[in-house]
C-alpha positions in Angstrom: 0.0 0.0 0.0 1.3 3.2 -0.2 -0.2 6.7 -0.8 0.1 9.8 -2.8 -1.5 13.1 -2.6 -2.3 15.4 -5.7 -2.6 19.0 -5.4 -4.9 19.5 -8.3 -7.3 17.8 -10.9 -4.8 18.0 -13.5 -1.7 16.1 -11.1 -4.6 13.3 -10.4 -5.1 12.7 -14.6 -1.5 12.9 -14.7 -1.1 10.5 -11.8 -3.7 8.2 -13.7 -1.6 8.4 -16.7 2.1 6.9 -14.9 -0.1 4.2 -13.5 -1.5 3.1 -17.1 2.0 3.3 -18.3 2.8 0.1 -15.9 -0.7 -1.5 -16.4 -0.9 -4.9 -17.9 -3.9 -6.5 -19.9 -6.2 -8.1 -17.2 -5.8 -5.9 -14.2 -9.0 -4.6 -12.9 -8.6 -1.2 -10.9 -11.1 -0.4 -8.2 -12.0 3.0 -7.2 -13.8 4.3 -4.2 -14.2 7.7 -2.5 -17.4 10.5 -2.6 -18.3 12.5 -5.2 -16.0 14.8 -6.6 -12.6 13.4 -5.4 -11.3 12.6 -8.3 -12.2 9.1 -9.7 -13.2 10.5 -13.2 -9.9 12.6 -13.3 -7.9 9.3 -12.9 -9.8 7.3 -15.2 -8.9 9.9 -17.7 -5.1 9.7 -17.3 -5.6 6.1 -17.3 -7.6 6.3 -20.7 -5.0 8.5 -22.1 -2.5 6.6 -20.7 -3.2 3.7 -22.5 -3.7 5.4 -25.8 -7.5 6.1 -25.7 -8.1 9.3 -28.1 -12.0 9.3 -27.5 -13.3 12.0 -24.7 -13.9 10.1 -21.0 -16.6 10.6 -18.7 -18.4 8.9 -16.2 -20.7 6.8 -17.8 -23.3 7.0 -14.7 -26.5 6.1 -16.8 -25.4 3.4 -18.7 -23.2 1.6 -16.1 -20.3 1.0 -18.6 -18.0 2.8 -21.4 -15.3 0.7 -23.4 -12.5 2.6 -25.5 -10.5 1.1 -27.7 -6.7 1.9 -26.6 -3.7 1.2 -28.4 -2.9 -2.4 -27.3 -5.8 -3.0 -24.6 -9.6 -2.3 -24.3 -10.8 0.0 -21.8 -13.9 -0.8 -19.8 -14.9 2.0 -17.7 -17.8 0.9 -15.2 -19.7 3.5 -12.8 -21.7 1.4 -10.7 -23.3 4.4 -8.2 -26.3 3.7 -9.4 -26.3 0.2 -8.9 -29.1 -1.0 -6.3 -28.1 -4.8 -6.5 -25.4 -6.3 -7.3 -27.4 -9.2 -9.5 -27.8 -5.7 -11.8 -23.9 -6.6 -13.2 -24.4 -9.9 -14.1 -27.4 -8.2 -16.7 -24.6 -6.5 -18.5 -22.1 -9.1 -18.9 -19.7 -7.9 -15.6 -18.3 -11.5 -15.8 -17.3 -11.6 -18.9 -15.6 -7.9 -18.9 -13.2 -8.8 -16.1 -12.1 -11.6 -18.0 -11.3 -10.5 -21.4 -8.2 -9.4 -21.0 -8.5 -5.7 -21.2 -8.1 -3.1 -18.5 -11.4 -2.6 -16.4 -11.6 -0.1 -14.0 -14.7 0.4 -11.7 -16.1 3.9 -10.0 -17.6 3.3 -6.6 -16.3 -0.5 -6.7 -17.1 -0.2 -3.0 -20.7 -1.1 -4.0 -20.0 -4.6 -5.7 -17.2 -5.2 -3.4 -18.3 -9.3 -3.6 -17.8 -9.1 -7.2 -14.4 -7.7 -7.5 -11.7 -10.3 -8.1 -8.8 -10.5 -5.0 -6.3 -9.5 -7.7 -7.9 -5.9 -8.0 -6.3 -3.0 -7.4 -8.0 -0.6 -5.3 -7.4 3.0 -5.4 -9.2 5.4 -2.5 -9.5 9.2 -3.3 -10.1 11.4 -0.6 -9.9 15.5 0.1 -7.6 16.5 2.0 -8.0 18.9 5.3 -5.5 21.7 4.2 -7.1 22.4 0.8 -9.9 21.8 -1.7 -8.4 20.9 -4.3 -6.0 18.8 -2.4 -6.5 15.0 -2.3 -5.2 12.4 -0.9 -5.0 9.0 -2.9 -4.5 5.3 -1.7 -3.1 2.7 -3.3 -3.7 -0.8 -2.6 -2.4 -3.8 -4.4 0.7 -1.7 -6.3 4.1 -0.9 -4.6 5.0 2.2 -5.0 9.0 1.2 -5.9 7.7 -0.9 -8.2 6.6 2.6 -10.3 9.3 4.6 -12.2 6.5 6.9 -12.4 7.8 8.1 -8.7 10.8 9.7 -9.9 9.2 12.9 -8.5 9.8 11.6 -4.8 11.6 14.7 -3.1 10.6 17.6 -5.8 7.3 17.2 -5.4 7.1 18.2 -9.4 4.4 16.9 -11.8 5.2 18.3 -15.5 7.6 20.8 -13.9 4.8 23.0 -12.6 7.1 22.6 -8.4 4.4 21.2 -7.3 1.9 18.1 -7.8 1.6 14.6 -6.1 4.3 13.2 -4.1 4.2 9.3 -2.2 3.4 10.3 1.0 5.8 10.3 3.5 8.3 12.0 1.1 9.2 15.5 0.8 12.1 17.1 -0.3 14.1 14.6 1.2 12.1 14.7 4.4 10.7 11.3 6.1 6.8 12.1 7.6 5.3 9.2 9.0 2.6 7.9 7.0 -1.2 8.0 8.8 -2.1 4.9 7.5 0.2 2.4 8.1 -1.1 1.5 11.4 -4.8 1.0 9.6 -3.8 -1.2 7.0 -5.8 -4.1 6.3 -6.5 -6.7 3.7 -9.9 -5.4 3.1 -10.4 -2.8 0.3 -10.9 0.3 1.0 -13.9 2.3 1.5 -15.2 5.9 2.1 
């Protein structure tokens, strides 16, 4: 587990981009956190990311969205709406996890049975010093497994000085991390 905090909308896409750069066909992400955290932001790094040229949103009313990247599908499910989970198995859920693309899954929180134990979750959160500020959890990655954390002491994303950072790392400065005590097999949930 490890976490990662973004400063703004743009560093979360950006952040969403570095993890679809290490993605590999079959890996489901889960995403959980309240409204407005970020969970679309990410999906759209991860969709351009992975080579997806078609504009991302949420695709709240009709559950799920696939894009066709340039060596894996993307299936984009929002399952908010969802009042049963016996509602995924209508559209195919199943089948979609096992295809061998990329799924990721907004509010996967919801259908928590259904997800597979080789998901990776991913919890979005605001932080308390700042609105557009949040805090992002990664479970089921290791962060030194990620070249994408080459920004570990500048705190840089696209040379803007600022942007997300692991936390716990700041130029050059240990912090202890809040949620190392917490941690838990179970995914995580808002």
């Amino acid at each position: 587990m490890f976490t990662v905090i973004s400063e703004s909308e743009a560093d979360t896409v950006r952040f969403g981009e570095k993890i679809a750069a290490k993605l590999k066909k079959g890996d489901i992400i889960a995403l959980t956190g309240d409204l407005g955290t970020g969970k679309t932001a990410f999906v759209k790094g991860l969709a351009r990311g992975l080579g997806v040229a078609e504009y991302v949103t949420s695709p709240t009313f009709t559950l799920v969205q696939s894009y066709k990247g340039r060596d894996v599908s993307l299936h984009h499910f929002d399952v908010y709406r969802i009042s049963d989970e016996e509602e995924m198995f209508e559209i195919g859920f199943n089948e979609y996890l096992y295809e061998n693309d990329i799924c990721v899954i907004e509010w996967a929180d919801l259908i928590k049975n259904l997800i597979p134990p080789r998901a990776i979750w991913i919890h979005f959160e605001r932080t308390e010093d700042g609105a557009d500020k949040r805090r992002i959890t990664v479970r089921g990655l290791k962060a030194n497994d990620y070249t994408c954390f080459g920004y570990v002491g500048t705190g840089s994303v696209g040379g803007s000085g600022k942007g997300w950072l692991p936390y716990g790392r700041n130029n050059h400065q240990e912090r202890k991390n809040p949620f190392a005590e917490s941690y838990s097999d179970d995914p995580p949930v808002a």
